[in-house]
DRENTI-829275 format. One record per residue (C-alpha): x negated, y negated, z. Coordinates in steps of 0.001 Angstrom, whole numbers, padded with zeros to 6 digits, always signed. Layout:
<atoms>
XYZ
...
</atoms>
This chain:
<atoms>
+000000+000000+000000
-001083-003905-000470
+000182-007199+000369
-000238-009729-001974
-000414-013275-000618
+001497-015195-003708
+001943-019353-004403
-000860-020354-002057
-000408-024246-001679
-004038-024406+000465
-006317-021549-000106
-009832-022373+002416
-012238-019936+001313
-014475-021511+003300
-015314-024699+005055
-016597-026123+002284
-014518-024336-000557
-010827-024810-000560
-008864-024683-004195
-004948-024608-004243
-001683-023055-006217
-003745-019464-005886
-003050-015813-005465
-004716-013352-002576
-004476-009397-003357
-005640-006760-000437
-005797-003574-000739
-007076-001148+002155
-008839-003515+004413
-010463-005399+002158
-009260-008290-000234
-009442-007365-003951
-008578-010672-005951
-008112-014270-005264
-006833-016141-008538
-003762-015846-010017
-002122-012115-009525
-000365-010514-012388
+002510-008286-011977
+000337-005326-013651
-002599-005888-011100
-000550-004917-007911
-000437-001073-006540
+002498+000667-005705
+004125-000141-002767
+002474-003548-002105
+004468-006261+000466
+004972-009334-001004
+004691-012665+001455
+005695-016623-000168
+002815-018401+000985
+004193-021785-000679
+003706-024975+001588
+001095-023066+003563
-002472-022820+004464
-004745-019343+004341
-007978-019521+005916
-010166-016856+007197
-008957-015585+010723
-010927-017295+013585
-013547-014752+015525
-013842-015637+019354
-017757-014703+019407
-018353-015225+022983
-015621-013830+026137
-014749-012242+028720
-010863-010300+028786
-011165-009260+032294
-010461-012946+032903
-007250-013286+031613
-006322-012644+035166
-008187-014585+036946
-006386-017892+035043
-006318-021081+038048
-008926-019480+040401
-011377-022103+041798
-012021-024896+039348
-014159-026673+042197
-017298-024368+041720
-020492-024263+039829
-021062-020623+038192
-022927-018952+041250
-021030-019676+043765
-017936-019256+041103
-019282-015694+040170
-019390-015129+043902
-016086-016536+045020
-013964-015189+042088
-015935-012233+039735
-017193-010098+042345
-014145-009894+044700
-011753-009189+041626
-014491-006412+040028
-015056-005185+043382
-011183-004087+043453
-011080-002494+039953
-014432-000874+040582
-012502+000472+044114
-009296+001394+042049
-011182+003367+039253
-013559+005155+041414
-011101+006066+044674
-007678+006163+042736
-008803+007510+039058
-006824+003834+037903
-008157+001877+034865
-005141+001130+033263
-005541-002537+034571
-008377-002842+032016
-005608-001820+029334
-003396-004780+030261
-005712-007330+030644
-007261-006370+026993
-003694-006499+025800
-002416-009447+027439
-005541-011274+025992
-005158-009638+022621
-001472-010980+022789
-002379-014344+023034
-005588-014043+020424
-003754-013103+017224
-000907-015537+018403
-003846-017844+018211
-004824-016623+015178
-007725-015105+016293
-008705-011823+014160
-012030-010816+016198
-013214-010732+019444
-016871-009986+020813
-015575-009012+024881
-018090-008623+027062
-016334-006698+029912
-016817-003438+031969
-016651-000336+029723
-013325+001238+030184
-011649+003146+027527
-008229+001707+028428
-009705-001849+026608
-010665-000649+023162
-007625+001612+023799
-004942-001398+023973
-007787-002924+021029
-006167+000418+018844
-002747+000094+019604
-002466-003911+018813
-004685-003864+015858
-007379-005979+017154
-010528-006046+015969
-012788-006073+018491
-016418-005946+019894
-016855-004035+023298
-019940-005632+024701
-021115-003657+027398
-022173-005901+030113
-025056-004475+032231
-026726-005123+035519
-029064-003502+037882
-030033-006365+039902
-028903-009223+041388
-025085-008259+041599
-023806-006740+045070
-025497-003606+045615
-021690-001897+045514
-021905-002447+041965
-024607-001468+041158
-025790+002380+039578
-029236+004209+039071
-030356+003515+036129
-030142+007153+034689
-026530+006713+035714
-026051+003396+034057
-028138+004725+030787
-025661+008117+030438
-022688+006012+030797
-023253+004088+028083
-024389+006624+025664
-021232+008185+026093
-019100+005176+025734
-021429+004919+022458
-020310+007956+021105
-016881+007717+021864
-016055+003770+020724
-018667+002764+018097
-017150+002725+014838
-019641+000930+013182
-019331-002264+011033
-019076-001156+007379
-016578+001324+008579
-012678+001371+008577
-012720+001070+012253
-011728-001724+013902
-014147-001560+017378
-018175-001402+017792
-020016-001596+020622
-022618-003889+021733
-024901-003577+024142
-024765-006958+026584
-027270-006938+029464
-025221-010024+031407
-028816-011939+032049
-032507-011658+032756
-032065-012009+035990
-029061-009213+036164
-031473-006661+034449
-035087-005712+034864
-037773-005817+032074
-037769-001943+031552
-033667-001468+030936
-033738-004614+028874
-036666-002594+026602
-034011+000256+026743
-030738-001373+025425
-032945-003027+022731
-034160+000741+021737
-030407+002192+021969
-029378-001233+019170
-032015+000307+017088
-030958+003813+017604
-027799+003715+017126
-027566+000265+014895
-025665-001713+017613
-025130-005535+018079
-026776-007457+021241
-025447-010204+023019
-026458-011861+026250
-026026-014697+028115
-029155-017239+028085
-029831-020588+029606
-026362-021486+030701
-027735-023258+033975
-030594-025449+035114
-031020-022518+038371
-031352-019906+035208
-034183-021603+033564
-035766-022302+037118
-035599-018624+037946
-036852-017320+034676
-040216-020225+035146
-040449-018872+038708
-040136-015035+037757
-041706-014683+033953
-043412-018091+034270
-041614-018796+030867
-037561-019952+029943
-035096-017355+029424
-035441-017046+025317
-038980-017222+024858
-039543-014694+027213
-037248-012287+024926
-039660-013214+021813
-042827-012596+023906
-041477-009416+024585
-040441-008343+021056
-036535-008137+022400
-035676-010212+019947
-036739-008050+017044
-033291-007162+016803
-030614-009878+015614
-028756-011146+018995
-026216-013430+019810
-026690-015623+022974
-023474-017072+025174
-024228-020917+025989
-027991-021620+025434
-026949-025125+027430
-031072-025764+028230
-033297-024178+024855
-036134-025761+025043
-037306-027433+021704
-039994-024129+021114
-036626-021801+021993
-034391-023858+019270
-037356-022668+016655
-037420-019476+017550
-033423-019120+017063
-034527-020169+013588
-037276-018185+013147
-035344-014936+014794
-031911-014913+013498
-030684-016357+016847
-026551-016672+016952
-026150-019396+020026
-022583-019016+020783
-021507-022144+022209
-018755-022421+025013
-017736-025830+025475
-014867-025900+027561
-016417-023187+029746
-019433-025500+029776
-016913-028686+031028
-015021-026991+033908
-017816-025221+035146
-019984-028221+034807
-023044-026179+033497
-024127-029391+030788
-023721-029654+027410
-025286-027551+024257
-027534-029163+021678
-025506-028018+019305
-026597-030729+016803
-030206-030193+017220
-029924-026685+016660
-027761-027028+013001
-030382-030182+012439
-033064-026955+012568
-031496-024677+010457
-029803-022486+013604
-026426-020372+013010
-024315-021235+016071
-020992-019200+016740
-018170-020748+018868
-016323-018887+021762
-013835-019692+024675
-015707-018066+027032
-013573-016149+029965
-009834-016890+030252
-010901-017590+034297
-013703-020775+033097
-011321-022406+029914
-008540-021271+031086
-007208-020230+027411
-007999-018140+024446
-007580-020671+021920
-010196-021440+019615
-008119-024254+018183
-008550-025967+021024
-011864-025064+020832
-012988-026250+018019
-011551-029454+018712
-013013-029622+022024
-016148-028723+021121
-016509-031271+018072
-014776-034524+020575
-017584-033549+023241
-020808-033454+020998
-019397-037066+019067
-019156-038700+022568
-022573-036528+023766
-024606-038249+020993
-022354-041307+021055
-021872-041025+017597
-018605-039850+015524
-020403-038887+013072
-022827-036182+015415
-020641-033197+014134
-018334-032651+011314
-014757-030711+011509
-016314-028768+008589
-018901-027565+011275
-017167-026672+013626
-014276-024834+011434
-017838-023145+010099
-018781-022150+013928
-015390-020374+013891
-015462-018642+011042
-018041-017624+008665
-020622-017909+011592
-019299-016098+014011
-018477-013359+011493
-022538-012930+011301
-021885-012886+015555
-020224-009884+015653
-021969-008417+012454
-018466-007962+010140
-018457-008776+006352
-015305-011302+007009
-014933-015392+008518
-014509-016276+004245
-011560-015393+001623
-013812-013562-001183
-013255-010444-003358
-014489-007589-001333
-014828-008939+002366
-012718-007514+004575
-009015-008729+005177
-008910-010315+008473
-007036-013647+007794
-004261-015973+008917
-001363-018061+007324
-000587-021258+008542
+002358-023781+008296
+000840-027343+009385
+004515-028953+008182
+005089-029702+012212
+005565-032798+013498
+002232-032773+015450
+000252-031185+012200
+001217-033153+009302
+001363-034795+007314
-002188-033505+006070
-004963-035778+004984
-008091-033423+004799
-006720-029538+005898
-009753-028724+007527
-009709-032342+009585
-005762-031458+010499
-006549-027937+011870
-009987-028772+013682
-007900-031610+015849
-004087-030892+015331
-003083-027039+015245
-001865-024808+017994
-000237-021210+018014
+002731-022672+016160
+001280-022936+013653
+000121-019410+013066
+002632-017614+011152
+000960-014349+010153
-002099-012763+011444
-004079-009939+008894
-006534-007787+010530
-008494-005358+008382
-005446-005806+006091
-002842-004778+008240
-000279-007419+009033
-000265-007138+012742
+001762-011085+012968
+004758-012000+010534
+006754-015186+011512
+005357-014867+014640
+006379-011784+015809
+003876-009317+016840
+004542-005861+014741
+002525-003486+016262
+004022-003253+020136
+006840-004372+022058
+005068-007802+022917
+007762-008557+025559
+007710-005520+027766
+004077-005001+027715
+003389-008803+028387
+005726-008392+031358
+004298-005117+032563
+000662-006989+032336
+001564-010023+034229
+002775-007880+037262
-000321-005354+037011
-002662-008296+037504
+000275-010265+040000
-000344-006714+042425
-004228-006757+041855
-004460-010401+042839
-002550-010150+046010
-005121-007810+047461
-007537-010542+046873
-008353-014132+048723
-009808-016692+046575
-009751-019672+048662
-012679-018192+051224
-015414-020320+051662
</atoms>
């Protein structure tokens, strides 16, 4: 079966490429034509959706976040990250650690992937790179929606209550057999990989860091990791390695495998040329960044050197949405008033950051509308009274859309949105069912201790 996408009005290919009155054919999950689609071209069997008055642009990939957070939304937004991480993270992963090893329970990590998928494709968000604990009931709920995501494996073996903590053999089996069980690779139908995601330097040691970059070679995995999101990071990687958080990973050949790296808030000048020089993906977080008050990204110096830079939401808990509309406009407002210039950042940047860039983040041939990348896209209507009327499309969705103005969501050419109605489950029940699995898992917890 296909779908052809007929009477484009607005067809963005990419950021810079956007032509209009076109055609979009996709069969399987990849798209086979744009142009103008003859009645003799489609296959049997292939949906047809009216696409006149509306925009199609590549779906937006969330490159950098964390789904356990989704309910954790309004905890504590009077911390800085340590004392945030100790006030709201550990207590709430110290209870689903308790309920999965002493009750066999993991179906919270089910409805917190599902609740957050819920809101992502409503969002028009196509791809997400999660960095999260590595339950099966998340890439589980992943399956069922149609999401296509990224389970970044987040690991630790130091620094993080001892209670949390494994051996390292321990740590090491469990995720070769979440490996084997998940991965589905990126050139493949399959809709989830896995990426290994050591949380810090200063959450793993030198020799399992050595190890997770061996298993991305093994078993041709992404990498992501957080790096230089705080001033206290940077001061404890000088005071540790005698060197900042990134350069370290080049003097220790980590980084001769492509990684993406959450924040990079203090890079150093030497660390923004090796990003160049390595392939570096900087994700940057901005609204994370603002509550949490970590600083702000040189985002322009880094595209001024030639740097790909992915954008992300960060943790529902630190934004406290998963909404990279908002994101993108965020994150383009804070650099112009950063620099003090308008002019620091473009919309087309940004829209780039969401798209095509973090596509090279998660390692999927999608973020543009060609023949032969994969089919994850969205359909907009921007005729809304806070959307239109439109001036320059990619200005009006960087600063003016919202989730109303996603109509349909495509994922590996699936429709899994139509008129904004979610296809694949009963949104309604399972959105209920999640909000009072996380209500009971939150009363067993007190945020407000000091």
């Amino acid at each position: 079966m296909g779908i052809l996408i007929k009477n484009i009005t607005t067809l963005i290919q990419d950021a810079y490429h956007i032509i209009n009155n076109k055609d979009i054919l996709i069969e399987g999950n990849k798209i086979k034509k744009v142009g103008t689609i003859l009645p003799e071209d489609l296959p049997a069997h292939c949906k047809i959706i009216e696409a006149d008055g509306k925009v199609v642009m590549p779906g937006l990939i969330n490159a950098h976040t964390h789904l356990y957070q989704s309910i954790l939304r309004g905890c504590r937004d009077d911390l800085t990250l340590i004392p945030w991480c100790e006030k709201v993270i550990f207590p709430f992963v110290d209870m689903v650690y308790k309920d999965c090893r002493e009750k066999g329970n993991t179906m919270i990590g089910y409805y917190w992937s599902m609740l957050s998928s819920i809101e992502m494709i409503h969002n028009g968000i196509t791809c997400c790179i999660d960095m999260d604990l590595s339950l099966d009931s998340i890439s589980k709920a992943w399956q069922d929606i149609g999401m296509r995501g990224i389970a970044a494996i987040t690991v630790a073996n130091r620094w993080i209550p001892k209670e949390f903590c494994s051996d390292d053999d321990s740590i090491k089996a469990g995720i070769e057999k979440y490996i084997k069980k998940w991965h589905q690779g990126s050139s493949d139908k399959g809709l989830i990989q896995v990426f290994m995601a050591p949380s810090t330097l200063f959450c793993c040691t030198p020799e399992l860091m050595e190890w997770l970059v061996e298993k991305t070679e093994e078993y041709d995995l992404g990498f992501q990791i957080h790096i230089s999101e705080t001033k206290w990071e940077n001061d404890d990687a000088l005071k540790e390695f005698k060197t900042t958080p990134l350069e370290y990973l080049e003097k220790m050949n980590l980084l001769r495998r492509p990684i993406s790296a959450a924040h990079c808030i203090y890079l150093t000048d030497k660390e923004i040329d090796i990003a160049a020089k390595r392939g570096v993906v900087p994700v940057y977080n901005p609204k994370s960044n603002m509550k949490l008050s970590d600083g702000v990204a040189p985002i322009v110096k880094m595209l001024e050197r030639g740097v790909t830079v992915a954008l992300g939401t960060d943790g529902a808990a630190t934004n406290d949405q998963l909404n990279m509309f908002e994101e993108m406009r965020v994150g383009a407002l804070l650099q112009k008033v950063f620099h003090g210039s308008p002019g620091a950042i473009s919309a087309k940047e940004i829209f780039k950051m969401a798209t095509e860039n973090g596509a090279k983040a998660a390692r999927i041939d999608a973020g543009t509308i060609k023949e032969g990348k994969l089919a994850d896209l969205i359909i907009l209507d921007l005729n809304k009274a806070h959307s239109a009327p439109v001036n320059d499309v990619i200005q009006n969705i960087v600063y003016c859309a919202k989730d109303s103005n996603v109509e349909t969501t495509i994922i590996n050419g699936k429709i899994i949105m139509e008129n904004g109605k979610i296809l694949t489950i009963d949104e309604e029940s399972l959105t209920r069912e999640g909000i009072k699995k996380g209500e009971e898992i939150l009363k067993r917890i007190n945020f407000d201790k000091t």
